[in-house]
Backbone as XML, in Angstrom:
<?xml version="1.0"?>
<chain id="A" units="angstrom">
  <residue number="1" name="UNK">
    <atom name="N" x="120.948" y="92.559" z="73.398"/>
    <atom name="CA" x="122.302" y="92.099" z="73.604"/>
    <atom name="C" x="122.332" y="90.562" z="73.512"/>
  </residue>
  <residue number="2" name="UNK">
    <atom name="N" x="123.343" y="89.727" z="73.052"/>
    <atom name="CA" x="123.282" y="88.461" z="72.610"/>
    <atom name="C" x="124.547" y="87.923" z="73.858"/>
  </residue>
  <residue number="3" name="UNK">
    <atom name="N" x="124.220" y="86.744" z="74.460"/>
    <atom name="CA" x="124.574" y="86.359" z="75.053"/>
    <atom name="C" x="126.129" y="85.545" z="74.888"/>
  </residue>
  <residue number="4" name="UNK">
    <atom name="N" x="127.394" y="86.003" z="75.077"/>
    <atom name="CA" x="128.404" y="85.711" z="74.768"/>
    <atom name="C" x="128.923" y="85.070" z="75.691"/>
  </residue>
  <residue number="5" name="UNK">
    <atom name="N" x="129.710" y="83.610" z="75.672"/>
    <atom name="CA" x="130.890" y="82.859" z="76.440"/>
    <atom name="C" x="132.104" y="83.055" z="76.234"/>
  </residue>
  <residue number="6" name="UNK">
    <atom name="N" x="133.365" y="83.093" z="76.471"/>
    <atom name="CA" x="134.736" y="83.141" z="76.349"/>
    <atom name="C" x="135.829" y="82.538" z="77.015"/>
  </residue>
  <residue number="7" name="UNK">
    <atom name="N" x="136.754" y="81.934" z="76.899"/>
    <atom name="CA" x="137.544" y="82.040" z="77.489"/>
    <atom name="C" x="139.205" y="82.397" z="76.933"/>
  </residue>
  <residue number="8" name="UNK">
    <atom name="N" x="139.702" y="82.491" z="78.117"/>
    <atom name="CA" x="141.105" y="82.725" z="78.197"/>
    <atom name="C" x="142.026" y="81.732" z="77.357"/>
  </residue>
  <residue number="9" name="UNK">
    <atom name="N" x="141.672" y="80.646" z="77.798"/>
    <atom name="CA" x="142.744" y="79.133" z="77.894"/>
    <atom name="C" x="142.581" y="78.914" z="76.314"/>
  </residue>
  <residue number="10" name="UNK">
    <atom name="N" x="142.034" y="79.556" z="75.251"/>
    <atom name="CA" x="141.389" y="79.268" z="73.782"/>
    <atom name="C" x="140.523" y="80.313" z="73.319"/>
  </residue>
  <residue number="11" name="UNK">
    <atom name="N" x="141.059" y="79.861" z="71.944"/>
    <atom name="CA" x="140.517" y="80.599" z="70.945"/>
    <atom name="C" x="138.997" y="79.765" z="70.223"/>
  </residue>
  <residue number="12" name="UNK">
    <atom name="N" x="137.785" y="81.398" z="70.106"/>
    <atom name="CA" x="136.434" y="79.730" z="69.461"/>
    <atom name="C" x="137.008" y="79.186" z="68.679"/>
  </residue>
  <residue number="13" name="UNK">
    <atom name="N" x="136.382" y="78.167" z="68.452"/>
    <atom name="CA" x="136.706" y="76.346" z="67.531"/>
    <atom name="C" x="138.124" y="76.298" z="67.630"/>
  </residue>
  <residue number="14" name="UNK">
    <atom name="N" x="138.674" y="76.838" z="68.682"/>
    <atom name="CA" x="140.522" y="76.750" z="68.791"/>
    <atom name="C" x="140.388" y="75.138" z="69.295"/>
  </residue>
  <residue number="15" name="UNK">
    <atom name="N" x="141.955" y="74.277" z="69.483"/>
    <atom name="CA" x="141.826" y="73.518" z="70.218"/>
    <atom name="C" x="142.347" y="73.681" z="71.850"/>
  </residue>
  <residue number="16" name="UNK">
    <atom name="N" x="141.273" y="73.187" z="72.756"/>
    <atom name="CA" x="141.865" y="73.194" z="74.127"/>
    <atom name="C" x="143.246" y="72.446" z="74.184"/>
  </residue>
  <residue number="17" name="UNK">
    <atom name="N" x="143.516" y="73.080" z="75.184"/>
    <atom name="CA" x="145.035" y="73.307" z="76.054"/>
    <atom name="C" x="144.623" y="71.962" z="77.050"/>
  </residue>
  <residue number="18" name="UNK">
    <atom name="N" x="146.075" y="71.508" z="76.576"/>
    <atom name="CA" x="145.672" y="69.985" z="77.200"/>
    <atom name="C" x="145.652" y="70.164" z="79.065"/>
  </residue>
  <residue number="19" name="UNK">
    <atom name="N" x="145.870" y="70.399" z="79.966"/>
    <atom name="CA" x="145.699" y="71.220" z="80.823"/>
    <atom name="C" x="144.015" y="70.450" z="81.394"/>
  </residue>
  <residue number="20" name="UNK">
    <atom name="N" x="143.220" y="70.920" z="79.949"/>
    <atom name="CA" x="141.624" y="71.217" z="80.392"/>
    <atom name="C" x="141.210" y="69.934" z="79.960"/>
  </residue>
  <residue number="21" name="UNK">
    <atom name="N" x="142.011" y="68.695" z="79.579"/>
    <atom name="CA" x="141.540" y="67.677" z="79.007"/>
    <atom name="C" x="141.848" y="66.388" z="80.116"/>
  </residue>
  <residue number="22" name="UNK">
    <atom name="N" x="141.912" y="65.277" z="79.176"/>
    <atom name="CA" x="142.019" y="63.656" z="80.499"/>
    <atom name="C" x="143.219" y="63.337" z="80.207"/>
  </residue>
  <residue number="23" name="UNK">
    <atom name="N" x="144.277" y="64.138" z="79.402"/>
    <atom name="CA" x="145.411" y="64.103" z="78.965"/>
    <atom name="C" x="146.568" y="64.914" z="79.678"/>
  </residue>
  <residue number="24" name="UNK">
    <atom name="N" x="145.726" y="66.109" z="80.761"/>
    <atom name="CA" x="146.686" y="66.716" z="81.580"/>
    <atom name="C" x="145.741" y="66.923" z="82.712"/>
  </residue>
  <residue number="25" name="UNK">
    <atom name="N" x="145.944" y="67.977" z="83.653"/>
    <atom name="CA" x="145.394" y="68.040" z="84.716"/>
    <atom name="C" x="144.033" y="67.981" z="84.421"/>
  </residue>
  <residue number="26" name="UNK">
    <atom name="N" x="143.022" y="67.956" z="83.756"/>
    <atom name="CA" x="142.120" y="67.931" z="83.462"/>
    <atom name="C" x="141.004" y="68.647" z="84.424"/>
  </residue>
  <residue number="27" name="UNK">
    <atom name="N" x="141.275" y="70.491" z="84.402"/>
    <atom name="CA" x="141.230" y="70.976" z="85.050"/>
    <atom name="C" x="139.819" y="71.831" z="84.147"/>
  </residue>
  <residue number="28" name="UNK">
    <atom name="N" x="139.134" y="72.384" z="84.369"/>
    <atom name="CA" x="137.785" y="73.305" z="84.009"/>
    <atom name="C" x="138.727" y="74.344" z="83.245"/>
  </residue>
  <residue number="29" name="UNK">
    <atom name="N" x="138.453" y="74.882" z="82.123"/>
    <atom name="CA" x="139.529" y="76.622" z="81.604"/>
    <atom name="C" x="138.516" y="77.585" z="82.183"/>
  </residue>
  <residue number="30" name="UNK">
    <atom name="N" x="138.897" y="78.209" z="82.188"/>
    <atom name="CA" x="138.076" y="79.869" z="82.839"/>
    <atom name="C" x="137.249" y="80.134" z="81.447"/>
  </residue>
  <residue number="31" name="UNK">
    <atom name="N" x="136.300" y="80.747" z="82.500"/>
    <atom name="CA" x="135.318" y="80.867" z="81.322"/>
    <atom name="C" x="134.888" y="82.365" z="81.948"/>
  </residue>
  <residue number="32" name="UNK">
    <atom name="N" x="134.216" y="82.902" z="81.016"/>
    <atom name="CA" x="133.745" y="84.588" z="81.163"/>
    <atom name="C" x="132.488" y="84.574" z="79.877"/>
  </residue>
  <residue number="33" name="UNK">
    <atom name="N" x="131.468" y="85.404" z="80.651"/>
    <atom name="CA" x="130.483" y="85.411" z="79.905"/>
    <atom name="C" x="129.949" y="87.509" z="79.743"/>
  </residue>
  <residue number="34" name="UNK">
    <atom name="N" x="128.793" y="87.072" z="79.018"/>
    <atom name="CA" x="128.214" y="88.402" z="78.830"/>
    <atom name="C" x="127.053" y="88.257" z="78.469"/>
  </residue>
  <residue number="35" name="UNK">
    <atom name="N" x="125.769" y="89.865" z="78.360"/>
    <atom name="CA" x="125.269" y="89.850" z="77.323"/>
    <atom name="C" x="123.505" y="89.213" z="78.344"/>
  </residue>
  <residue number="36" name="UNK">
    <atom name="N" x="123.685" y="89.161" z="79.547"/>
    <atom name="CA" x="122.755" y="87.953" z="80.165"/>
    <atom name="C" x="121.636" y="88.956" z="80.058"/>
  </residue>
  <residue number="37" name="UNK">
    <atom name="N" x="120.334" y="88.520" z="79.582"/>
    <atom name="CA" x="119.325" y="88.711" z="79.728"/>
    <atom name="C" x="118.824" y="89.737" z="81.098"/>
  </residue>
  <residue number="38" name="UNK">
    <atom name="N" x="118.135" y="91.022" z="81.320"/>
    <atom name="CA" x="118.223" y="91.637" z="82.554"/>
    <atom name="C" x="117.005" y="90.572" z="83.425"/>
  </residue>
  <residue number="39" name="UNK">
    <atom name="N" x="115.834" y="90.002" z="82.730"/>
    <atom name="CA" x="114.932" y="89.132" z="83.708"/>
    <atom name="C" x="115.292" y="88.135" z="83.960"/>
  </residue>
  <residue number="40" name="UNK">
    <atom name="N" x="116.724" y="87.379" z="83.307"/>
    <atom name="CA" x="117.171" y="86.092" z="83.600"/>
    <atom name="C" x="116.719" y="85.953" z="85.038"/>
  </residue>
  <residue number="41" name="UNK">
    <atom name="N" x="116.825" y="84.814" z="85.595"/>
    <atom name="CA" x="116.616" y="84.108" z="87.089"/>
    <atom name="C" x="117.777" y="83.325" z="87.656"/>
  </residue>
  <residue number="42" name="UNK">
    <atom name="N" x="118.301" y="82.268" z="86.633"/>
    <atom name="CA" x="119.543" y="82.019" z="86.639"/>
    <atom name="C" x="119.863" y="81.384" z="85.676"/>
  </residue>
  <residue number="43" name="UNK">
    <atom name="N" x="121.096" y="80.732" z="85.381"/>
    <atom name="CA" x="122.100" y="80.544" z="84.422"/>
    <atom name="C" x="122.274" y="78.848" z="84.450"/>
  </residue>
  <residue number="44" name="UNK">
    <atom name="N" x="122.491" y="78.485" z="82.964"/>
    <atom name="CA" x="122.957" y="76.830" z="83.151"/>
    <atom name="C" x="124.050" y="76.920" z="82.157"/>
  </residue>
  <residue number="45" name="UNK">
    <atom name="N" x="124.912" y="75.856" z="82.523"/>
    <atom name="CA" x="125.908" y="75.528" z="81.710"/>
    <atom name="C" x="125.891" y="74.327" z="81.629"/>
  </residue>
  <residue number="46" name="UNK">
    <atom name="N" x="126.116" y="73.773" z="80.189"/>
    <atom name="CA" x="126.302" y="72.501" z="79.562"/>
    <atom name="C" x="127.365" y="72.605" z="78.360"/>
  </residue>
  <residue number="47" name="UNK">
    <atom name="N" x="128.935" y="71.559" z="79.204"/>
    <atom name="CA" x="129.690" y="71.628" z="77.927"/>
    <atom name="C" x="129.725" y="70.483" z="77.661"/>
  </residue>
  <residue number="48" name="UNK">
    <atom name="N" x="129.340" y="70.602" z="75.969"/>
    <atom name="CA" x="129.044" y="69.099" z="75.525"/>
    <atom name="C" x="130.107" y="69.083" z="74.219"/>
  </residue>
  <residue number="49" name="UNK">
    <atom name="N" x="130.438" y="67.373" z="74.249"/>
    <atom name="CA" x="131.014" y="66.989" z="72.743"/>
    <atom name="C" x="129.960" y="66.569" z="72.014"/>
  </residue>
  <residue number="50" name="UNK">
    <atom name="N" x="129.679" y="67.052" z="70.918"/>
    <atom name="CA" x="128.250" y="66.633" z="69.805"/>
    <atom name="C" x="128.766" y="65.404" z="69.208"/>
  </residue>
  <residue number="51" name="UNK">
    <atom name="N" x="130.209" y="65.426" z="68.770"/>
    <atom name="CA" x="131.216" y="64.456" z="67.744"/>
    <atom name="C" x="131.720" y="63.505" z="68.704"/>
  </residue>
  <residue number="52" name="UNK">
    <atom name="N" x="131.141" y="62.850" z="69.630"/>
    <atom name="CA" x="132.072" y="61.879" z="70.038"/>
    <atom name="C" x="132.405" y="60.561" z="69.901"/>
  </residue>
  <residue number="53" name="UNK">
    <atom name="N" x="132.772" y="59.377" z="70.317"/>
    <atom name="CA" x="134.302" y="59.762" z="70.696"/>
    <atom name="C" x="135.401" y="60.031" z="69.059"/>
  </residue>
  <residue number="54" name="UNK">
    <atom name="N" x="134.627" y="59.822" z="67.719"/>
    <atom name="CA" x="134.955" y="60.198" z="66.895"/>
    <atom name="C" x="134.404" y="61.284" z="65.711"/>
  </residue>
  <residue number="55" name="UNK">
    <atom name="N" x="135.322" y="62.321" z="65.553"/>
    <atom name="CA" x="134.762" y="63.624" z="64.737"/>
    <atom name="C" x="134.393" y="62.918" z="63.444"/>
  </residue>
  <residue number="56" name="UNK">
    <atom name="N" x="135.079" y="61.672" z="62.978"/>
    <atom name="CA" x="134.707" y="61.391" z="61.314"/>
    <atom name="C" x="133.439" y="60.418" z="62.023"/>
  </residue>
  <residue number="57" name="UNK">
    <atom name="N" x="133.228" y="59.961" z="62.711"/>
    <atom name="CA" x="131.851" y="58.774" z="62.999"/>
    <atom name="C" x="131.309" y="58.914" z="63.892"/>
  </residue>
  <residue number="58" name="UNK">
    <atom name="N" x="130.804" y="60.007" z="64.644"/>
    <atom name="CA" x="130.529" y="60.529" z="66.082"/>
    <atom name="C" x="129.240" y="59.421" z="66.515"/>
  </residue>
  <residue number="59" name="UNK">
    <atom name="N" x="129.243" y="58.894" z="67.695"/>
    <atom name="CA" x="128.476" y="58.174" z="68.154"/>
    <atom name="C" x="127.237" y="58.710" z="68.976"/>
  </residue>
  <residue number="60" name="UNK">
    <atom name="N" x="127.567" y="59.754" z="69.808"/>
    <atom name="CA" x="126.957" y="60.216" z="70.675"/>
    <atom name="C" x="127.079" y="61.315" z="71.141"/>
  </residue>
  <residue number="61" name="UNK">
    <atom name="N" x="126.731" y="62.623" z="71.752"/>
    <atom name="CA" x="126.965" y="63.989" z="72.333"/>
    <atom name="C" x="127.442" y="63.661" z="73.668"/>
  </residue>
  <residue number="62" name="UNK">
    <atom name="N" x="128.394" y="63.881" z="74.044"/>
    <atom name="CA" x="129.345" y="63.454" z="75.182"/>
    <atom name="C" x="129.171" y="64.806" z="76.282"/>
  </residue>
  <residue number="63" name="UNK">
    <atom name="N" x="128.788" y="64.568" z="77.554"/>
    <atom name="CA" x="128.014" y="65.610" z="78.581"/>
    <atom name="C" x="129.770" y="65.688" z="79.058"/>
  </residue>
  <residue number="64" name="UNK">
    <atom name="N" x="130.434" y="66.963" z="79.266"/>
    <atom name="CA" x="131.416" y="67.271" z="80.087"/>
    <atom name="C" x="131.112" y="67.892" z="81.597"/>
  </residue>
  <residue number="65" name="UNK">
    <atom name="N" x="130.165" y="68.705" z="81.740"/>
    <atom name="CA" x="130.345" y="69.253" z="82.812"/>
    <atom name="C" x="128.816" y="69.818" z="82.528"/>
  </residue>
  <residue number="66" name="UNK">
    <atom name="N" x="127.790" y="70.015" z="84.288"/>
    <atom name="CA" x="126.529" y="70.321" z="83.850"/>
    <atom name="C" x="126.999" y="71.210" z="85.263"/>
  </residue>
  <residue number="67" name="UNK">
    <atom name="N" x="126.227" y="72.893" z="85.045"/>
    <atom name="CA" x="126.383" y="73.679" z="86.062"/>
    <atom name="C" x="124.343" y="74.342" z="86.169"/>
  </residue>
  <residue number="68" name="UNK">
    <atom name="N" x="124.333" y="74.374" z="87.389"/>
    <atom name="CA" x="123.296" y="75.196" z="86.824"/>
    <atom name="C" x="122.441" y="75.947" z="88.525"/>
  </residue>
  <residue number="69" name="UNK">
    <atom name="N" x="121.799" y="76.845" z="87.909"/>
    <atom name="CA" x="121.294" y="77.924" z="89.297"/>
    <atom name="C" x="122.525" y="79.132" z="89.459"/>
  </residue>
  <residue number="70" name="UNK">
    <atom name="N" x="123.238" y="79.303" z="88.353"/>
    <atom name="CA" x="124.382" y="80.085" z="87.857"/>
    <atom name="C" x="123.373" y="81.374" z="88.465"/>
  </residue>
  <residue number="71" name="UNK">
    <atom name="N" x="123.489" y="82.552" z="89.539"/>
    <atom name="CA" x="123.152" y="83.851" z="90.037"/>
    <atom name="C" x="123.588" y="84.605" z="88.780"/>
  </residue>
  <residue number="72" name="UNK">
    <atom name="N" x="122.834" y="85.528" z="87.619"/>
    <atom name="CA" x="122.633" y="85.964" z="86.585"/>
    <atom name="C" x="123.671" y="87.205" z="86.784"/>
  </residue>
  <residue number="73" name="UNK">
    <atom name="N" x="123.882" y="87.258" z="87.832"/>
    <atom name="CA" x="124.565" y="88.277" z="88.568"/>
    <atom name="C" x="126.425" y="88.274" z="87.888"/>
  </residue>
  <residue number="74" name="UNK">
    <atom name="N" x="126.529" y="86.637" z="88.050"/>
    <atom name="CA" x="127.569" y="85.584" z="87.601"/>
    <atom name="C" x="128.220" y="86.250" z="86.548"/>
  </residue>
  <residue number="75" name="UNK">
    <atom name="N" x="129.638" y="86.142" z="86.274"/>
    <atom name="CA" x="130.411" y="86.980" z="85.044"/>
    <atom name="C" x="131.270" y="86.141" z="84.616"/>
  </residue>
  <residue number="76" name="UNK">
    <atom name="N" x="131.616" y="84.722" z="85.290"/>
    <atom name="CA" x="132.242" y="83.998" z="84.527"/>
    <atom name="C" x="132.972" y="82.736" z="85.620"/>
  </residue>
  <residue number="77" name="UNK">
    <atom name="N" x="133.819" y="82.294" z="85.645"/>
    <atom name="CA" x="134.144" y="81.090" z="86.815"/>
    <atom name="C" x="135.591" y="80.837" z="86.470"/>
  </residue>
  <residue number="78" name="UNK">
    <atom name="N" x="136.108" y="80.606" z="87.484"/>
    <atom name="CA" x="137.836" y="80.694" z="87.669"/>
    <atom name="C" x="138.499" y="79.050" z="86.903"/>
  </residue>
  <residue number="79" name="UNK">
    <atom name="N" x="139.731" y="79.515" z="86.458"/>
    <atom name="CA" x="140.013" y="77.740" z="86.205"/>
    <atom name="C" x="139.954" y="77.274" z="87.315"/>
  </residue>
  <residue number="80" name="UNK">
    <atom name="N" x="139.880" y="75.879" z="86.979"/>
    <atom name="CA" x="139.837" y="75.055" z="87.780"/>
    <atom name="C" x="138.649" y="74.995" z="88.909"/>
  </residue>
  <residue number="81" name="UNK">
    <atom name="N" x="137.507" y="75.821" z="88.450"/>
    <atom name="CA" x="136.150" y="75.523" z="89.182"/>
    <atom name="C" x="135.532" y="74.314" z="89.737"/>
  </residue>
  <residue number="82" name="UNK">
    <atom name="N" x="135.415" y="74.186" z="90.864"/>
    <atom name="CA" x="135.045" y="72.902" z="91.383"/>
    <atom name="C" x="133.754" y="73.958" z="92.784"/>
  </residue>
  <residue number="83" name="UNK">
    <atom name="N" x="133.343" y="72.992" z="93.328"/>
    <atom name="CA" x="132.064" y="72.832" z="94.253"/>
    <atom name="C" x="132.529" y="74.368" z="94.633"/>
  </residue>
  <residue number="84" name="UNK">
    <atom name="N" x="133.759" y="74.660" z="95.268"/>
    <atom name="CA" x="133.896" y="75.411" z="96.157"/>
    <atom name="C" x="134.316" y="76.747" z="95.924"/>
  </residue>
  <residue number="85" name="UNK">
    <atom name="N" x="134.705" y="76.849" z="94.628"/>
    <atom name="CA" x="134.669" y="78.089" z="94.040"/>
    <atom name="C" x="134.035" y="78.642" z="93.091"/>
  </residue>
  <residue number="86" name="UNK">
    <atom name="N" x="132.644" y="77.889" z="93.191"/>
    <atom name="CA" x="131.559" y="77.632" z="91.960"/>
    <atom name="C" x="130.611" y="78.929" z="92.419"/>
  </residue>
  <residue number="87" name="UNK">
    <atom name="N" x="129.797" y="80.203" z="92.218"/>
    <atom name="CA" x="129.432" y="81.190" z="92.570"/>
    <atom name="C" x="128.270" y="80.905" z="93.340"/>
  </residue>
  <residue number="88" name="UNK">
    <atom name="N" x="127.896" y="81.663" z="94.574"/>
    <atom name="CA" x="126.838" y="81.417" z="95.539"/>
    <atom name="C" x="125.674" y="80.440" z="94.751"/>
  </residue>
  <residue number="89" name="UNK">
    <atom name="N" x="125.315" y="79.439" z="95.392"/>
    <atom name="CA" x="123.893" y="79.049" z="94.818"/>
    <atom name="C" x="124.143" y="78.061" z="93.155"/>
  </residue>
  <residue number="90" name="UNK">
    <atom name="N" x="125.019" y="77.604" z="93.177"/>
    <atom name="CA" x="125.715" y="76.901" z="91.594"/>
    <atom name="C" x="125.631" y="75.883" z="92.146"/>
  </residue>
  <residue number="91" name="UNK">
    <atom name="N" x="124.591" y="74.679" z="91.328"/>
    <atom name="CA" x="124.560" y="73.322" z="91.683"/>
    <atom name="C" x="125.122" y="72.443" z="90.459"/>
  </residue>
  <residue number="92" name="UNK">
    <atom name="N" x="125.825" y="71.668" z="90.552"/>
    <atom name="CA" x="126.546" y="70.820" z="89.506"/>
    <atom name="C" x="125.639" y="69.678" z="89.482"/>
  </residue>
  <residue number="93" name="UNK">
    <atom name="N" x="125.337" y="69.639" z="88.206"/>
    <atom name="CA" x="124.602" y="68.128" z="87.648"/>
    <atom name="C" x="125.397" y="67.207" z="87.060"/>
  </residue>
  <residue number="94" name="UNK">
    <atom name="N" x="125.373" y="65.987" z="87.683"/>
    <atom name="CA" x="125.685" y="64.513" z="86.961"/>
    <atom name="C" x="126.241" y="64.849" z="85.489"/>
  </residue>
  <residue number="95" name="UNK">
    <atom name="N" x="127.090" y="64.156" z="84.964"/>
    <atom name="CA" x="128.082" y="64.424" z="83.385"/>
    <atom name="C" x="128.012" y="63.455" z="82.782"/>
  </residue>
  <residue number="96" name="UNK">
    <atom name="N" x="127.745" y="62.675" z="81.629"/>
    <atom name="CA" x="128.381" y="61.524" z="81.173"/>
    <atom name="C" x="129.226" y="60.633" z="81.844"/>
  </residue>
  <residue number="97" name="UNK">
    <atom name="N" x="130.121" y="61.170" z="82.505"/>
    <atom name="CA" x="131.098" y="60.199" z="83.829"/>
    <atom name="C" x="131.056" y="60.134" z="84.521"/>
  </residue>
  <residue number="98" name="UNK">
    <atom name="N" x="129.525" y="60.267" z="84.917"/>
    <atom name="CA" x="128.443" y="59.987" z="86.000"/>
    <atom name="C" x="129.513" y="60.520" z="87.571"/>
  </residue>
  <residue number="99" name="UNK">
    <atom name="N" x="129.925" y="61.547" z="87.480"/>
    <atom name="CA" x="129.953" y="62.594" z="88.612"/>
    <atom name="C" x="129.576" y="64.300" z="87.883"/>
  </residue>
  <residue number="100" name="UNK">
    <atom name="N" x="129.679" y="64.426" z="89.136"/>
    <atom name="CA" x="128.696" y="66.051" z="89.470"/>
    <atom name="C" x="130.421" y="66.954" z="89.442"/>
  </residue>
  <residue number="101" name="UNK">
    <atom name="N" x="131.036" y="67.218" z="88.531"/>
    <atom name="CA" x="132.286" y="68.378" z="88.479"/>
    <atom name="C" x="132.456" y="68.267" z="86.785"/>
  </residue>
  <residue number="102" name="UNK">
    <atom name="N" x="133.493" y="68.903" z="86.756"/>
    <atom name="CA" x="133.961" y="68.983" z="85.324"/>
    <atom name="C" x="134.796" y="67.515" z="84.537"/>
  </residue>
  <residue number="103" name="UNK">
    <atom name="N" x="134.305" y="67.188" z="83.484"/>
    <atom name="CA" x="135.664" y="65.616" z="83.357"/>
    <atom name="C" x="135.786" y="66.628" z="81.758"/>
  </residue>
  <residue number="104" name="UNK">
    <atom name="N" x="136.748" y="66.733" z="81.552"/>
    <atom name="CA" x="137.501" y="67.171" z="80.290"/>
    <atom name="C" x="137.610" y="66.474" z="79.356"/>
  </residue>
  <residue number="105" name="UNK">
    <atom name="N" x="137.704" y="66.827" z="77.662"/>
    <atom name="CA" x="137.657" y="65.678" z="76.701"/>
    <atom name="C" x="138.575" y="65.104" z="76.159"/>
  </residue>
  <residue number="106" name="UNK">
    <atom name="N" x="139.007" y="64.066" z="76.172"/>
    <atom name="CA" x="139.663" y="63.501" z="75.803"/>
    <atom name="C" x="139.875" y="63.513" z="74.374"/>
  </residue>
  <residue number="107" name="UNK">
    <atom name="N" x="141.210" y="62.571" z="73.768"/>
    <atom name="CA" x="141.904" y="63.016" z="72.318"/>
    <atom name="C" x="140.495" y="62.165" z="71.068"/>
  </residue>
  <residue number="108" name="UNK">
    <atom name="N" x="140.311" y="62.437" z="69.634"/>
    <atom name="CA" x="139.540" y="61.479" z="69.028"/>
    <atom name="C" x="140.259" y="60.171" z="68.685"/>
  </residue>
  <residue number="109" name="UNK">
    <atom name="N" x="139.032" y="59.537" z="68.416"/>
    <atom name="CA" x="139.924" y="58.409" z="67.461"/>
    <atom name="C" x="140.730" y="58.462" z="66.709"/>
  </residue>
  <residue number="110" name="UNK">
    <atom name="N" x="141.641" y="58.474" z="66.869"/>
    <atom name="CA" x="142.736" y="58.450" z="65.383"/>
    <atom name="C" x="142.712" y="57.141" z="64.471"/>
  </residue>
  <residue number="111" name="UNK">
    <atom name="N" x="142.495" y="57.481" z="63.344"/>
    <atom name="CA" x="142.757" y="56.475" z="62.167"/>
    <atom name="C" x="143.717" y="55.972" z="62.028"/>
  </residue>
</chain>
C-alpha cells in the first residue's frame, strides 16, 4: 500500500485557499492521510515550498510547518492544527519562521 496525503481545503497541485496562507487567516488546511506502513513507529510531516519566494527563480526550499512523532495510529489533523489539537505525542519542529506551528505561504513574486 503506498502512502497517500489529502486534503479537503484543495485539489493536488490545486492552488491553496487563501484561508491557509499569510494572506488570510493563515490557518493549517486539514489534512488526511493513508496507506501507513503496519511497522511504522511514527510519522513526520514536512510542508515545504521547493520554488521559493519565486516559481520562475526559486531561491531556496521554504520550511512551512515541521510535525513529527505523528502516533502511526494518526489518520489525519483538523484545520487549523496547532499544539493542542495536534494527536497524542506530536512534537512540532522549528519552520523557516523560526517558530514551532504552521506559517502558511505566501503569494510569488509577481513580474
Amino acid at each position: 500500500m503506498t502512502l497517500t496525503i489529502t486534503s479537503q481545503a484543495f485539489q493536488q497541485n490545486g492552488e491553496i485557499p487563501p484561508q491557509h496562507t499569510c494572506q488570510g487567516a493563515d490557518v493549517s488546511p486539514p489534512l488526511a492521510w493513508s496507506g501507513v506502513p503496519a511497522n511504522a513507529k511514527s510519522l513526520a510531516l514536512i510542508v515545504d515550498d521547493p520554488d521559493a519566494p519565486d516559481p520562475a527563480a526559486p531561491k531556496m526550499t521554504w520550511v512551512h510547518w515541521v510535525l513529527y512523532n505523528i502516533p502511526p495510529t494518526a489518520t489525519g489533523l483538523p484545520e487549523g492544527a496547532a499544539a493542542g489539537s495536534l494527536p497524542g505525542g506530536t512534537l512540532e519542529g522549528t519552520n523557516d519562521f523560526r517558530r514551532a506551528a504552521y506559517g502558511g505561504p505566501c503569494p510569488p513574486v509577481m513580474r
